[in-house]
C-alpha positions as CSV (number, residue, x, y, z in Angstrom):
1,X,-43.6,1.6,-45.2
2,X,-45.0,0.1,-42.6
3,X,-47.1,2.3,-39.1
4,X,-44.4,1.1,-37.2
5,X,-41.7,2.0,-38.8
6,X,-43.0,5.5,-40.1
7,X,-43.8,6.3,-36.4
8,X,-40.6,5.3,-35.0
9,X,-38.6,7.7,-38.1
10,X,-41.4,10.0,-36.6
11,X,-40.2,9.4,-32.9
12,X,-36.1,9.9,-33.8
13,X,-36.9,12.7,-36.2
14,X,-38.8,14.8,-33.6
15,X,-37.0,17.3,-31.3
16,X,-36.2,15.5,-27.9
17,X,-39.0,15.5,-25.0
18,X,-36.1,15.3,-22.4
19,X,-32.6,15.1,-21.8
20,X,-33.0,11.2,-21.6
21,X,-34.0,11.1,-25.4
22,X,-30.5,12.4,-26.5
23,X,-28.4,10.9,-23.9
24,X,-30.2,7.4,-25.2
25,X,-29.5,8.6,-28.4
26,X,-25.6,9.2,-28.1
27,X,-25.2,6.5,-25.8
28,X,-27.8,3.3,-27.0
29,X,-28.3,4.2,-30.6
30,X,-24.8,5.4,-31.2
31,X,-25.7,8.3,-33.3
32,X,-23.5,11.4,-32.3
33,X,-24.4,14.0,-34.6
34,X,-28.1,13.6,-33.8
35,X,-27.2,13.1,-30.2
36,X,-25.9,16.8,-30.7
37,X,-28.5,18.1,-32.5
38,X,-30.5,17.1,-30.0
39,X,-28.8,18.6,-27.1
40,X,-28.4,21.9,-28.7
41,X,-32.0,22.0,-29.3
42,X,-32.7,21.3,-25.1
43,X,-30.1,24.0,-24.0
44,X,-30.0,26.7,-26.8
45,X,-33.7,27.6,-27.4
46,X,-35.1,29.3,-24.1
47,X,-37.4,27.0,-23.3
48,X,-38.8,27.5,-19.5
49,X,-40.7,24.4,-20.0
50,X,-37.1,22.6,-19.9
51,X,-35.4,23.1,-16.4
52,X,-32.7,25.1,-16.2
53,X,-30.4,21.8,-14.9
54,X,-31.3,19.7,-18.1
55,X,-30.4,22.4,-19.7
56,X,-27.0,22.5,-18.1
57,X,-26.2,19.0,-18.6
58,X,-27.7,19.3,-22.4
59,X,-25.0,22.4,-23.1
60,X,-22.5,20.0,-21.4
61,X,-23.2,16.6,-23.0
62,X,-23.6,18.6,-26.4
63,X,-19.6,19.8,-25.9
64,X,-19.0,16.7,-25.7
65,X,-20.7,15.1,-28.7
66,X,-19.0,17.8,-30.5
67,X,-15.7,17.1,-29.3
68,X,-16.3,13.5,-30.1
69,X,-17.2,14.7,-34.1
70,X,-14.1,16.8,-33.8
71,X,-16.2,19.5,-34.5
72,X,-14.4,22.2,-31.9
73,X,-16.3,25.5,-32.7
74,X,-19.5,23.7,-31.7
75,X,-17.9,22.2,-28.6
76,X,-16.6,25.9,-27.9
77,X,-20.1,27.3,-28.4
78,X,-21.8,24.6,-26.1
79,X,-19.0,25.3,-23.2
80,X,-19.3,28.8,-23.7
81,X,-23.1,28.9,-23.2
82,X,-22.3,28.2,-19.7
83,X,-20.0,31.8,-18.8
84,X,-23.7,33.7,-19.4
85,X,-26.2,30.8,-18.2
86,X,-24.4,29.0,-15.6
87,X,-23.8,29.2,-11.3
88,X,-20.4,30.1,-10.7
89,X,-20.6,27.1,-8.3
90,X,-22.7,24.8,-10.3
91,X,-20.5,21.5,-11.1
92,X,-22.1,21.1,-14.8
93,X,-20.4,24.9,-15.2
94,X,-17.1,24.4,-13.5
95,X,-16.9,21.2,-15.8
96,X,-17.9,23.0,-18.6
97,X,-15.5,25.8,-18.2
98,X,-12.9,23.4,-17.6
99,X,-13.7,21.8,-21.1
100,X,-13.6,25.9,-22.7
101,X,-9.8,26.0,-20.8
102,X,-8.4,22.8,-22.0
103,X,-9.7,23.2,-25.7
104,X,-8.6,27.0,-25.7
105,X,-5.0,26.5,-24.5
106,X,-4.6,23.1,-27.0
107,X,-5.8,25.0,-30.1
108,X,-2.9,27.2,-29.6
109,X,-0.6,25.7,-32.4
110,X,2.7,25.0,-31.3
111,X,5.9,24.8,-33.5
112,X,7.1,21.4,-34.2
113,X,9.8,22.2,-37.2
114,X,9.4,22.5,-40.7
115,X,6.8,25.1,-40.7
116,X,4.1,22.3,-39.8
117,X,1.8,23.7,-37.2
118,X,1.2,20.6,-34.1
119,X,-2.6,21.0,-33.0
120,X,-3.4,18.7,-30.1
121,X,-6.2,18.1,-28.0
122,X,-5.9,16.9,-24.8
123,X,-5.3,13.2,-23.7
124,X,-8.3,13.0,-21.6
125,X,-11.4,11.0,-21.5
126,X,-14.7,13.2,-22.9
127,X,-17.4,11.5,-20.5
128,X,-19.9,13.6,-18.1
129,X,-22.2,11.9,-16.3
């Protein structure tokens, strides 16, 4: 293997310096789950060397990631982070809990006949800036 390449598996493997490293992640690379990964690590470990807005928009864009891997406790557990850490007037919050409402009310299953169970999410876009 060469430097180059061992140091750039080095660079992706590594927990993210800043909210820009997993937003380039999920958005350039493409890579969701470690887009996620990364975000949770930004906005779940009390860290007061990361500011307490990149952390909001971490615990946001991590929701979202989740959402996008269909993976909806994790995307419940990102939203949620927000009722204990967030300003009731904050937009990353108000977003967030909007997110928790929508995906709360949706997993309610609804009967569609036959004993089959309809789950749906809603028919919204899943982009935060």
């Amino acid at each position: 293997m060469s430097p180059s390449l061992a140091l750039s598996l080095v660079c992706v493997l590594a927990a993210p310096q800043s909210f820009s490293d997993a937003w380039y992640t999920e958005t350039f690379v493409g890579d969701v789950p470690a887009a996620l990964e990364q975000y949770t690590r930004l906005f779940d470990v009390p860290d007061e060397d990361v500011p307490v807005e990149t952390r909001r928009k971490a615990a946001f864009r991590a929701g979202v990631c989740a959402e996008k891997l269909g993976d909806l406790r994790r995307a419940r557990i990102a939203y949620s982070w927000f009722r204990m850490n967030g300003a009731r007037n904050d937009t990353w919050t108000q977003r967030a809990l909007l997110r928790l409402a929508e995906l709360e009310r949706s997993a309610k299953p609804s009967r569609t006949g036959d004993d089959e169970l309809d789950v749906r999410l809603p028919d919204r876009a899943l982009a935060g800036d």
